[in-house]
C-alpha positions as CSV (number, residue, x, y, z in Angstrom):
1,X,19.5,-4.6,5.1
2,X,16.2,-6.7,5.4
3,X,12.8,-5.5,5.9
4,X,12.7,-6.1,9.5
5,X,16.2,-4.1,9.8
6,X,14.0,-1.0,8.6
7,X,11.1,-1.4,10.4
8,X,13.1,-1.8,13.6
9,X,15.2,1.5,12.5
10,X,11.9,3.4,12.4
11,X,11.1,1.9,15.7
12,X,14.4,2.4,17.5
13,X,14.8,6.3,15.5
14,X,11.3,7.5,16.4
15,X,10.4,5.4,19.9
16,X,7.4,3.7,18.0
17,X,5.7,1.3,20.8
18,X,2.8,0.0,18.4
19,X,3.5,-2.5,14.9
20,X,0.7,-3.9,12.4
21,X,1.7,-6.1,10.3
22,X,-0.3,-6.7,7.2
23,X,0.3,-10.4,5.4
24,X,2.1,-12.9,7.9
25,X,3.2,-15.8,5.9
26,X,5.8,-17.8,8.3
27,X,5.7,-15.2,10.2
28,X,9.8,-14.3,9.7
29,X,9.7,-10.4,10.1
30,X,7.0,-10.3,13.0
31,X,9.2,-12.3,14.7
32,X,12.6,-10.1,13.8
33,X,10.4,-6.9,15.1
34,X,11.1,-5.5,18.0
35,X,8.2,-3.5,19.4
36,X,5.9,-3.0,22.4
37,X,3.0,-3.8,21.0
38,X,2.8,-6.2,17.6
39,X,-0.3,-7.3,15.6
40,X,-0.4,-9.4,12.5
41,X,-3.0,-10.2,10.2
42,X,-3.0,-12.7,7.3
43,X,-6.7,-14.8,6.4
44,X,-4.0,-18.2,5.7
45,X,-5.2,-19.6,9.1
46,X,-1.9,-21.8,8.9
47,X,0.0,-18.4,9.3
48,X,1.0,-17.9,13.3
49,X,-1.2,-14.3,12.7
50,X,-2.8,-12.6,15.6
51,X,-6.0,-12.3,13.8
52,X,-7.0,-14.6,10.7
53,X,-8.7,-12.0,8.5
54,X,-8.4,-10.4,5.3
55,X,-6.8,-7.0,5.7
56,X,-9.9,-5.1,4.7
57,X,-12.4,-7.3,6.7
58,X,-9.4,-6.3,9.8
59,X,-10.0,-2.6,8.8
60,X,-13.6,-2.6,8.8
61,X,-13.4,-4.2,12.1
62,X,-11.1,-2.8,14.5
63,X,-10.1,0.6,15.1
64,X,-6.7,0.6,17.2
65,X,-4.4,3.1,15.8
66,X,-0.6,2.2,15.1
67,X,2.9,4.1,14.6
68,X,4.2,1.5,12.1
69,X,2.5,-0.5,9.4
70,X,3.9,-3.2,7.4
71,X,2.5,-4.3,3.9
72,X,3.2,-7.1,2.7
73,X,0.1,-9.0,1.9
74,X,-1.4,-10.4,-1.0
75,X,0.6,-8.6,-4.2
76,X,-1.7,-7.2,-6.0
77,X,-1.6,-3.2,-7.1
78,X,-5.6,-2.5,-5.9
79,X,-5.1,-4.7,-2.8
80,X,-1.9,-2.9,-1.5
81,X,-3.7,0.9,-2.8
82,X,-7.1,-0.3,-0.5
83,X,-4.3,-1.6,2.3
84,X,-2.3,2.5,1.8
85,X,-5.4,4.3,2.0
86,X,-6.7,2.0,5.6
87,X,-3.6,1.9,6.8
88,X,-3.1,5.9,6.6
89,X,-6.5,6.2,8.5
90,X,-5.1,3.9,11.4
91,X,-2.2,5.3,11.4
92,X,-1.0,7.7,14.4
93,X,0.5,11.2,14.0
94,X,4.0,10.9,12.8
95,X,3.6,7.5,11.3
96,X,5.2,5.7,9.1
97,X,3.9,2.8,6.6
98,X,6.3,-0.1,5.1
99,X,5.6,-1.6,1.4
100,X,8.0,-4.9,0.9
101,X,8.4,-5.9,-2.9
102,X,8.3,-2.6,-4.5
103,X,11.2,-4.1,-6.9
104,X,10.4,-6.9,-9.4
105,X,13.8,-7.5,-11.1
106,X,11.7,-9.6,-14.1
107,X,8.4,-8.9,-16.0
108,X,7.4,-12.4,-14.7
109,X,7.9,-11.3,-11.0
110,X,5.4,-8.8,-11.3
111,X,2.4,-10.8,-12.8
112,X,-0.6,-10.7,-10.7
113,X,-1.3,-14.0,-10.1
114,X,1.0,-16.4,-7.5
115,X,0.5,-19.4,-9.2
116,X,2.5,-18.5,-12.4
117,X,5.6,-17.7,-9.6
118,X,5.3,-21.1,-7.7
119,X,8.5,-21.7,-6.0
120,X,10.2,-18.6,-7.3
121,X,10.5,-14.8,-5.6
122,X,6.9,-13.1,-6.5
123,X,6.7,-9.3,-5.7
124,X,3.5,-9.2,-8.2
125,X,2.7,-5.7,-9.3
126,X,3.4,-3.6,-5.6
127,X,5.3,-1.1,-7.5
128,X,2.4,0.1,-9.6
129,X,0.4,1.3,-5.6
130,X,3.7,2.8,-4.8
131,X,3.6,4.7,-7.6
132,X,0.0,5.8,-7.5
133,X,0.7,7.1,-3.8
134,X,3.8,9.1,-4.5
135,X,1.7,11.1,-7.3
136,X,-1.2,11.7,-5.1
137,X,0.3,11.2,-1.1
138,X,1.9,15.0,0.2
139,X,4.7,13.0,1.4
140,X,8.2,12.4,0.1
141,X,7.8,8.7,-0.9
142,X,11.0,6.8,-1.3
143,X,11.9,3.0,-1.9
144,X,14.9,1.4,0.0
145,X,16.3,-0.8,-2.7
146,X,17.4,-3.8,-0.6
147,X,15.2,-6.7,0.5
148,X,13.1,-6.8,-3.2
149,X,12.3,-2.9,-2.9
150,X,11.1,-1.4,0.8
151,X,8.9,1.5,0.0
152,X,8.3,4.4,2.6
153,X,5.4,6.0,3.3
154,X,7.4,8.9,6.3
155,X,4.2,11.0,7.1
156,X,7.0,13.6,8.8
157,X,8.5,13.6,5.9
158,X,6.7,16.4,3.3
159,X,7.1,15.8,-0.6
160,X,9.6,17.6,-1.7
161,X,9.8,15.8,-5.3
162,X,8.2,17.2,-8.3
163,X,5.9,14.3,-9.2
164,X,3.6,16.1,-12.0
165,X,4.8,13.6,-14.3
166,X,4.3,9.9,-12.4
167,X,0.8,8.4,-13.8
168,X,-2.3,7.3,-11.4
169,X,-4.0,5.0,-13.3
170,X,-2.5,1.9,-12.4
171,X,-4.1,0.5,-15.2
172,X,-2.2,1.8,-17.7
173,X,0.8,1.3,-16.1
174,X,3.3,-1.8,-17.8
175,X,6.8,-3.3,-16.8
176,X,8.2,-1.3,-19.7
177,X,7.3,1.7,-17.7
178,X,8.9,0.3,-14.3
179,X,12.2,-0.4,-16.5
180,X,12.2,3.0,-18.2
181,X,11.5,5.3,-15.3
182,X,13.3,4.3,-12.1
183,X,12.8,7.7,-11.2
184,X,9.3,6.9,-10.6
185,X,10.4,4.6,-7.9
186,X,12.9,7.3,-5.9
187,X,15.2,4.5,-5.0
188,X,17.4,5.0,-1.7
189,X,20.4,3.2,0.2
190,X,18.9,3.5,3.3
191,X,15.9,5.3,5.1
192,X,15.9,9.2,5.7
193,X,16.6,9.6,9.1
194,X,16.2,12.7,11.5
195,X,19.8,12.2,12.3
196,X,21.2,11.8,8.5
197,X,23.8,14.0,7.5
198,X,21.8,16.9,5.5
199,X,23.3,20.5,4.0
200,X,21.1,22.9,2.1
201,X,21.7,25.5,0.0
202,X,19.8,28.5,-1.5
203,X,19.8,31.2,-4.3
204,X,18.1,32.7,-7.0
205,X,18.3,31.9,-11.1
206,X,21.9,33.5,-11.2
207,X,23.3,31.4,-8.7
208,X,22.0,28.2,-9.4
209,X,25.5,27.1,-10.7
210,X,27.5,28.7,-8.4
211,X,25.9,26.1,-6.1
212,X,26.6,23.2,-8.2
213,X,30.2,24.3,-8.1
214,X,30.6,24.3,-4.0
215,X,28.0,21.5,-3.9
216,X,31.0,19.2,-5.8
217,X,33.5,20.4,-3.4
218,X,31.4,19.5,-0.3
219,X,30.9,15.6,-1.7
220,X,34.5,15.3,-2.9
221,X,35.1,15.6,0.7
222,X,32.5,14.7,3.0
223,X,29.6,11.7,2.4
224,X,26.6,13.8,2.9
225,X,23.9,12.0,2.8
226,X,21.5,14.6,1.4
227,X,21.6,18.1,0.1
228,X,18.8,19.9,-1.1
229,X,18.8,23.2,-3.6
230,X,16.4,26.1,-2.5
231,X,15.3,27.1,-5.7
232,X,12.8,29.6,-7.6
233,X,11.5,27.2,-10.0
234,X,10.3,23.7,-10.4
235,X,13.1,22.1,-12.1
236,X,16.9,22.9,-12.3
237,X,18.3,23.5,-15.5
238,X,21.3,21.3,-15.0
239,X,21.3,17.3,-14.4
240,X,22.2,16.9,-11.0
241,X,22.8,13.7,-8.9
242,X,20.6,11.4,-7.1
243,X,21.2,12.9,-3.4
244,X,20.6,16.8,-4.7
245,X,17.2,17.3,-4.0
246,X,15.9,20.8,-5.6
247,X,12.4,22.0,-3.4
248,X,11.1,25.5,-5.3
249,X,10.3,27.7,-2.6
250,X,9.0,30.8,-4.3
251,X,5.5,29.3,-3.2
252,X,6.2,29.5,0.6
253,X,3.7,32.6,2.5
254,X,6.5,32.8,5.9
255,X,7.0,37.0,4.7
256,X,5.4,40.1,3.8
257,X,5.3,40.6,0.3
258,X,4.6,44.2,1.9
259,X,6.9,43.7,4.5
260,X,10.3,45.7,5.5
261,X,12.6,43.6,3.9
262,X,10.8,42.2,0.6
263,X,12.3,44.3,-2.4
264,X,12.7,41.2,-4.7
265,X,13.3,37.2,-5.4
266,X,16.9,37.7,-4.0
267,X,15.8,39.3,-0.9
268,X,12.9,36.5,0.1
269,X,15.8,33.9,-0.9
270,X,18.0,35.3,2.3
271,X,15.4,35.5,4.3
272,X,14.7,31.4,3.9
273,X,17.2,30.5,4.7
274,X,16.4,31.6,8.4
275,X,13.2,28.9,8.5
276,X,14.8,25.8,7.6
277,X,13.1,24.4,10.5
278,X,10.0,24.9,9.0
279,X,11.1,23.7,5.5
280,X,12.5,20.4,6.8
281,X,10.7,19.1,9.9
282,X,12.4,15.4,9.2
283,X,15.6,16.4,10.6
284,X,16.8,17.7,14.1
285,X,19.8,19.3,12.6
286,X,20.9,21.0,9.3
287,X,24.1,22.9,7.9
288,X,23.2,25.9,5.0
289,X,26.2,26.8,2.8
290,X,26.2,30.0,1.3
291,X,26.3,29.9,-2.6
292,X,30.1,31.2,-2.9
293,X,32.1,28.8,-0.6
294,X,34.1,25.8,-1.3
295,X,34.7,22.9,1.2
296,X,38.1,21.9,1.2
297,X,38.5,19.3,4.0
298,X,35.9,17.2,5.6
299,X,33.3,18.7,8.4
300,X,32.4,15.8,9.9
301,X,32.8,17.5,13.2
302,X,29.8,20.0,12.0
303,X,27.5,17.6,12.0
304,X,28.6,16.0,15.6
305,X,28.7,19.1,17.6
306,X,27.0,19.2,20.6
307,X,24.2,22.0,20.6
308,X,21.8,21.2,23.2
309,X,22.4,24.6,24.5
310,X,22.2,26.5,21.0
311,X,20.2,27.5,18.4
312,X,22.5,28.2,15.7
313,X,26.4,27.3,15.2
314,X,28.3,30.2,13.3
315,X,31.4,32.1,13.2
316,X,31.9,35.6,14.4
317,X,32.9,38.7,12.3
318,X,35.0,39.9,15.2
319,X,35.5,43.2,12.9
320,X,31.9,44.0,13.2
321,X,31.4,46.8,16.3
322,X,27.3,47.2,16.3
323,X,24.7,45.6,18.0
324,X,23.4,43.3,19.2
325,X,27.3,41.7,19.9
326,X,28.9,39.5,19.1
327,X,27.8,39.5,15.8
328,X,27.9,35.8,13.7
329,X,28.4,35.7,9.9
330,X,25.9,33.6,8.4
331,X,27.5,32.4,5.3
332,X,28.0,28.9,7.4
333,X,26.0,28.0,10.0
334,X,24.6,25.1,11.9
335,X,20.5,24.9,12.5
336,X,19.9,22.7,15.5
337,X,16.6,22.3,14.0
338,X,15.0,20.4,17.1
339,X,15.7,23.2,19.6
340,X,14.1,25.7,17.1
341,X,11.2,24.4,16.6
342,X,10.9,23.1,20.4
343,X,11.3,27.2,21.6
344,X,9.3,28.1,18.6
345,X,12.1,30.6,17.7
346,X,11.6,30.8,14.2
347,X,8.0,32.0,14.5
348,X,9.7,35.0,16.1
349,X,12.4,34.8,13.6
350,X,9.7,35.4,10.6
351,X,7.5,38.4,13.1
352,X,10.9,40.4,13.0
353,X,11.5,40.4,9.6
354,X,8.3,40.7,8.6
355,X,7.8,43.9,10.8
356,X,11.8,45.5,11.1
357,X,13.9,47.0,8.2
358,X,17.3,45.1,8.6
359,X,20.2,45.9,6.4
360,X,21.4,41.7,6.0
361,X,17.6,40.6,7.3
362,X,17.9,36.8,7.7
363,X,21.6,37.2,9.5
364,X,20.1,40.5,11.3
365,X,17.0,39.1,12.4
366,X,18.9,35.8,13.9
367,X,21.3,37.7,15.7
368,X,19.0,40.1,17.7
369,X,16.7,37.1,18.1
370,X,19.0,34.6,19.5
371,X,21.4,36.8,21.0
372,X,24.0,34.6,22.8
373,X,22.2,31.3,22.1
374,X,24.5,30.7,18.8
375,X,27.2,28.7,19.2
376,X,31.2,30.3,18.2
377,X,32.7,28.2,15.8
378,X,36.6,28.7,14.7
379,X,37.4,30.9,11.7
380,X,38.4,28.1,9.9
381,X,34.9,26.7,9.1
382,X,34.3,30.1,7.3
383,X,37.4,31.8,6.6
384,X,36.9,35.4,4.9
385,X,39.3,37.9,3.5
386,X,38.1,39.7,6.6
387,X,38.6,37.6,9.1
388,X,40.2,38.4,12.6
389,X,42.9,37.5,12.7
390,X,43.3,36.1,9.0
391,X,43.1,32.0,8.8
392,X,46.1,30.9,7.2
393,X,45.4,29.2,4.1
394,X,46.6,25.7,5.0
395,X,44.0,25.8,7.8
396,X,41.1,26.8,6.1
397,X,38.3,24.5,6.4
398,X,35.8,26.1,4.1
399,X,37.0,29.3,1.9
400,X,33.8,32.0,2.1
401,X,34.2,34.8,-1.2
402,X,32.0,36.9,0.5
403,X,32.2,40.5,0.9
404,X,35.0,42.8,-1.3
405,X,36.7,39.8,-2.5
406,X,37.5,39.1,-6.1
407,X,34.8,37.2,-8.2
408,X,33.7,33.7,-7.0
409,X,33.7,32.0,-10.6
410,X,37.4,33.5,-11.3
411,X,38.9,31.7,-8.5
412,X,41.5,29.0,-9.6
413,X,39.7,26.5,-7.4
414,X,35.7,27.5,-8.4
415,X,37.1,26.4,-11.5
416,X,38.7,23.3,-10.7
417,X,35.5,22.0,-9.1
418,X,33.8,23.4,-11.9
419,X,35.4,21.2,-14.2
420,X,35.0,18.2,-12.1
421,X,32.0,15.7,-13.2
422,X,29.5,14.9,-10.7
423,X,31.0,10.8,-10.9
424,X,34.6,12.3,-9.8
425,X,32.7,14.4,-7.1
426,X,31.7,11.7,-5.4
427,X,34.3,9.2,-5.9
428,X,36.2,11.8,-3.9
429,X,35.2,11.0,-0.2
430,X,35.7,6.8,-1.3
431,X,39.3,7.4,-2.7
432,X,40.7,9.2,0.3
């Protein structure tokens, strides 16, 4: 994937109709752009740039506003941070900015100065602004390691990293540091897309391995491409691979602390889970796993089901006779986060919990709320020892322990997952 294979994803993803370009050279990726409306500037008047200026004599001078921004002028770490902070300030809402050569694979590439790189790839010291901007930027900054390192700047997409302990003086920072902390760097396959394949799950200090375990059965079968821990603290006390994000959420202000249905940690940890289009405005759709259930077959089907008509996608506990009916069980479900946000449903999501006493408030509260707007999925995407009719085993998509049944953690198959490394988790989906 090259540069110009990103920046036309962005552009074919979001509809962007406007491209600066900062730093033409031959001019190779403004030509592979495709785009409305493309300007380029680069002070080499050799270069085939719309305007031969430096980039901060370009900012000083014109005000147009853009949707996409391409860095890749001259290599140096203050350059590209003055090039961030203009760019940021013409940039439209929803915007997203491009940084090539974020990845020096050699000390050498990342000197400052071209002339010591004649003839030979030069990325000089990029990395060191990316860096800077991840610590201090509220966005979730990421690098697409193809291409000599593609870093993103996704204004729509909030930071949901901790970065307390990634340096700003750029300074002090050294290619011993870039080596030891790829971290720093947050280095993807590929760009984080509305569309990308996302699961989240959600639980308090007690369940947090519970959700490791179910989290490793999901992977061996499916290639999710992200899936993020709702968590009460800032870091997870177990290592955890690169596409588990963990986003502490004890911080959010959505209910009451003196409302109806606030008794403890546990209680505001439900009632999240009913706002994920608030927590995740990259995405247009999201499935949330309940703590105590184990995938057992893929669910690529989940993720391509049409909901343009519904807000939710959930199976019904047929057994349940109250109202409002039917009644969905919320232990699986499908957020069709677009249509959400677009009806502004989960404003009225979060006024009725934070104004009705509801026995199960988050699955209460979105079942009086949405009312025949949720979407009936078969029992085999959340088969419980109360379904009916009972799903035979050998049908069962995902197995939900909710409810009266025995113990999650002494189930012969918690514990084979349990014992499975994260490397065998994921090898699972490539082997099949």
């Amino acid at each position: 994937m090259t540069r110009y294979d990103i920046i036309n994803r962005f552009i074919s993803d979001r509809n962007f109709t406007s491209f600066l370009e900062i730093g033409t050279y031959r001019g190779e990726a403004f030509r592979h752009v495709s785009c409305e409306h493309k300007v380029s500037v680069d002070p080499d008047e050799s270069t085939p740039a719309t305007y031969h200026l430096t980039s901060d004599a370009y900012f000083r001078t014109y005000k147009e506003k853009f949707d996409i921004v391409f860095i890749d002028g001259l290599h140096e770490c203050n350059q590209v941070w003055r090039d961030i902070q203009n760019s940021l300030s013409h940039l439209n809402k929803h915007g997203v900015i491009i940084l090539h050569d974020c990845h020096p694979t050699s000390e050498k590439m990342q000197e400052k100065h071209m002339e010591s790189q004649y003839g030979a790839p030069w990325t000089g010291d990029v990395w060191k602004a990316f860096v800077k901007a991840r610590a201090t930027l509220p966005y979730e900054l990421y690098v697409v390691d193809n291409d000599m390192g593609c870093g993103v700047i996704d204004t729509d997409l909030p930071r949901t990293s901790d970065v307390s302990a990634l340096p700003t003086d750029m300074d002090c920072m050294i290619y011993y540091d870039f080596v030891s902390h790829p971290e720093w760097m947050n280095f993807r396959r590929n760009i984080i897309r509305a569309t990308d394949r996302a699961v989240v799950y959600a639980g308090t200090r007690n369940l947090y391995h519970e959700m490791t375990v179910s989290a490793k059965s999901l992977l061996y079968h499916n290639g999710a491409d992200r899936v993020f821990f709702l968590i009460e603290d800032d870091a997870f006390p177990e290592d955890l691979p690169d596409c588990i994000t963990c986003i502490n959420v004890s911080n959010q202000e959505f209910f009451r602390k003196d409302g109806p249905n606030y008794n403890n940690n546990w209680t505001y940890m439900v009632m999240i889970r009913a706002v994920l289009s608030k927590l995740f405005p990259q995405y247009d759709c999201i499935i949330h796993l309940d703590h105590d259930t184990i995938v057992r077959k893929p669910i690529d089907c989940l993720w391509n089901l049409n909901l343009d008509r519904y807000y939710f996608a959930a199976v019904e506990e047929k057994q349940i006779r109250i109202r409002p009916h039917p009644y969905f069980n919320f232990g699986v479900v499908v957020h069709n986060l677009q249509r959400i946000r677009e009806d502004k449903v989960d404003d009225t999501i979060i006024q009725t919990l934070n104004t009705s006493r509801l026995a199960l408030p988050e699955q209460d509260a979105v079942n009086s709320v949405c009312k025949r707007n949720i979407l009936e999925l078969p029992a085999t995407y959340n088969a419980m020892y109360f379904n009916i009719p009972k799903v035979p085993e050998e049908n069962v998509v995902i197995k939900h322990y909710a409810g009266r049944s025995k113990t999650f953690s002494s189930q012969d198959e918690y514990k084979h997952y349990d014992a499975m490394t994260w490397e065998q988790a994921l090898k699972g989906e490539k082997k099949k």
